[in-house]
N, C-alpha and C positions, 0 to 999 in steps of 0.2 A: 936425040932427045933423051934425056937423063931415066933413069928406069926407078919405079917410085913405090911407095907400099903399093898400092892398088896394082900395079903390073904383077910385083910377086906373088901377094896374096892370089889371083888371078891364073898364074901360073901354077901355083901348086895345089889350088881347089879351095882353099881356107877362106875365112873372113881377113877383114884389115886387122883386126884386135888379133887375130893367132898370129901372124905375123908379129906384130909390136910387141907378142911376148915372149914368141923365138929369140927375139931379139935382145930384151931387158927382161925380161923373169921364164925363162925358158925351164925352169922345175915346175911351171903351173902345166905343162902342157906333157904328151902322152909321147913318149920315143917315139915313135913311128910318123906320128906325125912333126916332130920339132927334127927330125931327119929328111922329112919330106920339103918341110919350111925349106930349110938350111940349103938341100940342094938347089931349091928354086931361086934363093939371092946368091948363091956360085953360079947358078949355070948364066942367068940374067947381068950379071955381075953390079947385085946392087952394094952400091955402100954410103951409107948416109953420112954427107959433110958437114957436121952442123956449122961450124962458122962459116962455111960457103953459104950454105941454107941462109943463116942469119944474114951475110951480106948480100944475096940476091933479094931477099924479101923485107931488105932493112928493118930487122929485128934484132932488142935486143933480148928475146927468149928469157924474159921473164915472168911471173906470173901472179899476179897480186891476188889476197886474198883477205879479208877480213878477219879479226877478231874478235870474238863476244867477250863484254869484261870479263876479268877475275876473278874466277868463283867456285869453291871448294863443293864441290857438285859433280855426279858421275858424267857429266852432259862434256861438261869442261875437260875431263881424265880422257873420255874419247875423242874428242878435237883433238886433243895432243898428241895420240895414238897417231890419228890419220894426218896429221900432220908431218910424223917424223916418217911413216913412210911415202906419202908426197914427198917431201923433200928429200929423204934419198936416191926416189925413184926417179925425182926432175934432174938430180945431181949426174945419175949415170947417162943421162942425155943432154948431158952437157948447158941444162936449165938449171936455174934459180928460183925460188919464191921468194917474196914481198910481203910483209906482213903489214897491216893498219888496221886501226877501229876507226867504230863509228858507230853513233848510238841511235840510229834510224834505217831504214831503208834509203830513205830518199839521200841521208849524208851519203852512203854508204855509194851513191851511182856518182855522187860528186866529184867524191873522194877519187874514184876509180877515174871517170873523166879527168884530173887529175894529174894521175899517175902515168894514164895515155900522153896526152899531149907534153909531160915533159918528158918524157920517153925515157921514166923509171919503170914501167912495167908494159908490155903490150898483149899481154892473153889474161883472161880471169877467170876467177874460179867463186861461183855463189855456195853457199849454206844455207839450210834451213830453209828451206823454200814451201811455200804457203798459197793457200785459193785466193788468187787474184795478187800474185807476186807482179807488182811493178817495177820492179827491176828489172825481169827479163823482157818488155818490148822497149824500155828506155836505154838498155845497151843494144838490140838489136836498130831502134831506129839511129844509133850514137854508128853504127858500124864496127862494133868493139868486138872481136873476139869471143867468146866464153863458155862455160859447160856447168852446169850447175850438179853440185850434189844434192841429191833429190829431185824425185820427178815433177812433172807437174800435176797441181791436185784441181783439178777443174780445166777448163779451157783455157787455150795456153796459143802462143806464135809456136812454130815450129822450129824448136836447136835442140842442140847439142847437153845432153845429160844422162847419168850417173846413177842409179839406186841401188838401195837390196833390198831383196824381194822377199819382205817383212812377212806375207803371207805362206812364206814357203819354209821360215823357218820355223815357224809358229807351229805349221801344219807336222812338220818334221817331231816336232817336239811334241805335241798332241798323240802322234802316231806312237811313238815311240813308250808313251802311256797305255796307251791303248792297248800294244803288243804286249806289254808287260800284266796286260788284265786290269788296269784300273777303268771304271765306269765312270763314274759324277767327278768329271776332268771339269774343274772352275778357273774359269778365267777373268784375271786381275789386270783392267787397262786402264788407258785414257782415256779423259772425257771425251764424248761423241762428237764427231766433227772435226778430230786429229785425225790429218789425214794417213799418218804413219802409225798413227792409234786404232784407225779405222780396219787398217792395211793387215795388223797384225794380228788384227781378233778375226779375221776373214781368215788366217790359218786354220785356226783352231776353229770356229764354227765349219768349214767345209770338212774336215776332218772328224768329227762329229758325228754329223748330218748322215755324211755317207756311213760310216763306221757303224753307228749304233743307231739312228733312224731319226736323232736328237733335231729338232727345228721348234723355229718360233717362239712362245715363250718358254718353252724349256730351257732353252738357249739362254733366253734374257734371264732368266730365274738364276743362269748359272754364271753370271757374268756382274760383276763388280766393276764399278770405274774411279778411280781417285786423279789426284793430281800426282805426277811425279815427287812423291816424297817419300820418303823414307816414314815416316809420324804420321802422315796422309793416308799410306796404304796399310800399316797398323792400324787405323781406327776403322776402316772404310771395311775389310777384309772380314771383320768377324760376319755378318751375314751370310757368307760362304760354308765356314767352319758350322755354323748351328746347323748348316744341311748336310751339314756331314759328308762333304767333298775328299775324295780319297786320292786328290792330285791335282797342282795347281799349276798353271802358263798364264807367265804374268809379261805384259808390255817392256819392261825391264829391269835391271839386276835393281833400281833402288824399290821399285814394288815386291820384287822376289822377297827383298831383305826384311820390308815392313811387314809381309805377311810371315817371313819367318821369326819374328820377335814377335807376332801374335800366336804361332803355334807353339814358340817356346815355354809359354803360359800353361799349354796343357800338357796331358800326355800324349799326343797324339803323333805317329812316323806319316809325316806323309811328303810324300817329294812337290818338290819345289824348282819348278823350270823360270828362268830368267831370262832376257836377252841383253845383250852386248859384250857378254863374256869379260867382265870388268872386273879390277882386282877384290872388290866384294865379293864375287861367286867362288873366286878362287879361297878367300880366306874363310867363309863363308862356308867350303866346300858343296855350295849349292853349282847342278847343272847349267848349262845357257848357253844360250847360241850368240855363235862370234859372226859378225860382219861382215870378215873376211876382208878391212880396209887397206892388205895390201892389194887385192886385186880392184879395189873400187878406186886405189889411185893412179892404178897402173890404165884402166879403163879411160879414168879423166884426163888423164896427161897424151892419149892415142885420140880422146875427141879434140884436144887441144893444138894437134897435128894439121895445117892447112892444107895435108896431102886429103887429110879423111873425110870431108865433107860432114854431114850433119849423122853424129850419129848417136846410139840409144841404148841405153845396155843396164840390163838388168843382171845384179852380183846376188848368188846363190850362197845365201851363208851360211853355216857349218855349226850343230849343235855340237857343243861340247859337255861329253860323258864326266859326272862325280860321285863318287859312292859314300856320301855321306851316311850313315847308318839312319838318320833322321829325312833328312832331305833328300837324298841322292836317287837315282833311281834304280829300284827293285818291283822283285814279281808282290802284284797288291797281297799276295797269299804271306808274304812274308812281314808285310808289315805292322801287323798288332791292330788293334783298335785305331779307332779315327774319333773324332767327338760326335758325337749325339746330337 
């Protein structure tokens, strides 16, 4: 019998995913152990055939994926991110993506049904994923492959999916205020009820909470919600600023952005954290935490694996440091005045 990730992983003490990335992104992981991997597929003698693969399981290892229209929006600039390393990462395993739209949910499982049965694509990959996603029990009762990015937000069947742990970056970016001495940390989200909205102010409240004793409505006092916009989170923001918030963690780089063309207004330094590390924060030179979407595709493409069974994986994203004199972040002592 053929020896398979799960025998090596097995062998050398790891998960299936450290294995899959000894294998195809072997700089995520730590010498010692991507030596440990590496002996375990020599001494097993695994070697993974993908066209054998594909001819045994009559597949043609491709993977179809949806896209959202058109649209000059930070939402859009990250699809395309994770998209280019998807596709290089399916490239080095000898996979393909599939790309179609569709302007519903419901198109969207047709489409995919589809794509199966003329057997232009056989594995899929969801986005955006929402409470009481119908998509995922109509490909699970379809018997279609798939792995969604994004978890599930409410009660859900049981597969295969993808996150980052929104709360963990949030918390990372809170802390890192904290340590620097800023107190009335305000945070700028989505409306209530996002579940990735929800995900991310849970950083920054436990953070908080524990740090300085902050709960309940202090909390809310210090928490704004707009829609992702740019113009949305400029008008929505100034509430914050009249309390004289001396540091702000916002849901993401287009909230960062709005609330920094409302402090531009004053004179006030005060840092400004973001998420999705999008070329606004860069130009911006506002901080924010990045996603990390090469390891959330390299994760997807290992649930995608019929060796792997159902599996779950939460990606640990990575604030990224800026020293913007205004925004960036420094010790509160250094920053000047705040507004009143």
């Amino acid at each position: 019998m053929a020896t398979t990730l799960v025998d090596v992983a097995a062998h050398a003490g790891v998960s299936v995913q450290t294995v899959s990335n000894a294998l195809n992104n072997p700089a995520l992981l730590k010498a010692d152990t991507l030596a440990r991997v590496l002996a375990a597929v020599e001494v097993l003698g695994y070697s993974p055939n993908m066209q054998a693969r594909r001819l045994r399981q009559r597949t043609v290892s491709t993977i179809g994926l949806r896209i959202e229209p058109l649209a000059d929006n930070i939402a859009s600039s990250l699809l395309d991110r994770f998209l280019h390393e998807l596709t290089a990462k399916a490239d080095l395993q000898g996979q393909h993506v599939v790309l179609f739209t569709a302007t519903s949910d419901e198109e969207e499982v047709e489409k995919i049904r589809g794509l199966a049965s003329g057997r232009v694509a056989d594995r899929f990959m969801l986005t955006s994923t929402h409470m009481g996603d119908a998509r995922v029990p109509a490909l699970l009762d379809a018997g279609l492959p798939f792995v969604t990015f994004g978890r599930p937000w409410g009660p859900s069947p049981q597969h295969s999916w993808v996150d980052v742990d929104g709360a963990a970056g949030t918390r990372e970016a809170t802390e890192v205020l904290l340590d620097a001495g800023h107190r009335r940390i305000g945070f700028l989200g989505w409306p209530e009820g996002s579940g990735s909205g929800d995900d991310r102010r849970l950083g920054w409240a436990s953070a908080m909470r524990e740090r300085l004793g902050v709960d309940g409505r202090d909390l809310d006092a210090l928490t704004v919600r707009s829609e992702d916009g740019v113009a949305e989170a400029l008008a929505a923001v100034a509430p914050l600023l009249e309390q004289g918030v001396d540091a702000l963690v916002c849901a993401s780089d287009s909230l960062a952005t709005g609330a920094i063309g409302a402090l531009a207004q004053t004179a006030a330094r005060v840092p400004v954290i973001g998420f999705d590390n999008t070329s606004l924060a860069a130009g911006l030179g506002f901080p924010s935490v990045d996603q990390s979407l090469g390891e959330v595709a390299a994760a997807a493409l290992l649930a995608l694996d019929p060796e792997a069974g159902v599996t779950t994986t939460l990606v640990t994203p990575q604030l990224v440091r800026r020293d913007d004199a205004r925004w960036g972040i420094a010790p509160a002592a250094d920053r000047g005045s705040t507004p009143s």
